[in-house]
N, C-alpha and C positions, 0 to 999 in steps of 0.2 A: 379182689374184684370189687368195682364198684358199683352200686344197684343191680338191677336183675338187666340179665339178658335181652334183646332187642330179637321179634321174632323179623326178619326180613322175607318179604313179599314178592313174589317173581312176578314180572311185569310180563305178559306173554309181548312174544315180537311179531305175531299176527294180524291181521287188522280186519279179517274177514271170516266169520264165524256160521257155522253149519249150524242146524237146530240141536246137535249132544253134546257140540262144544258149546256154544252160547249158553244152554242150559246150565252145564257144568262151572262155566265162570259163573253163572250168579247163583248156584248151588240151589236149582229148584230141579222140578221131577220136569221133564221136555212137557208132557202135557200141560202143566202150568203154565209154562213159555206160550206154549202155540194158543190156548185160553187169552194169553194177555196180549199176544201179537193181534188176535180177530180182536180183541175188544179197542184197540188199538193203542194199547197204555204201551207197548213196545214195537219201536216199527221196525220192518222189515226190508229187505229188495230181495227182487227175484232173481235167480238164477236158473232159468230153466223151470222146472217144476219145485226147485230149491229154495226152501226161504235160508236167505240169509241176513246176518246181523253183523252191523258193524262195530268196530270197537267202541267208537265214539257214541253210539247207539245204547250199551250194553251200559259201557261207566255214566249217563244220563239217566239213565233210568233211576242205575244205584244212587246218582246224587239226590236226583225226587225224592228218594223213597224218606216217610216221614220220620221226624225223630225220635227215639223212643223217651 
């Protein structure tokens, strides 16, 4: 075998995301979401009384986010 292993990343095929799933793709607690959605660092559309987040929405954020 050559070098290590390659971890592979599942790309969801979804494009419209509920507040437990959007949460859960970028691995925070939903309160933190909904914090960052009001402040408006992540945006939203409605659905009814539903926020929702898009994909395109979701992987934006994660590119912002600063580098460590």
């Amino acid at each position: 075998m050559l070098g290590k292993p390659i971890a592979l990343i599942q790309v969801p095929n979804q494009r419209l995301f509920g507040m437990k799933a959007a949460s859960h793709y970028l691995d925070m607690h939903e309160q933190t979401l909904r914090k960052l959605t009001d402040l408006g660092e992540v945006k939203a559309k409605r659905l009814g009384e539903r926020r929702m987040y898009t994909l395109e929405e979701l992987d934006r954020f994660i590119e912002d986010l600063p580098e460590w």
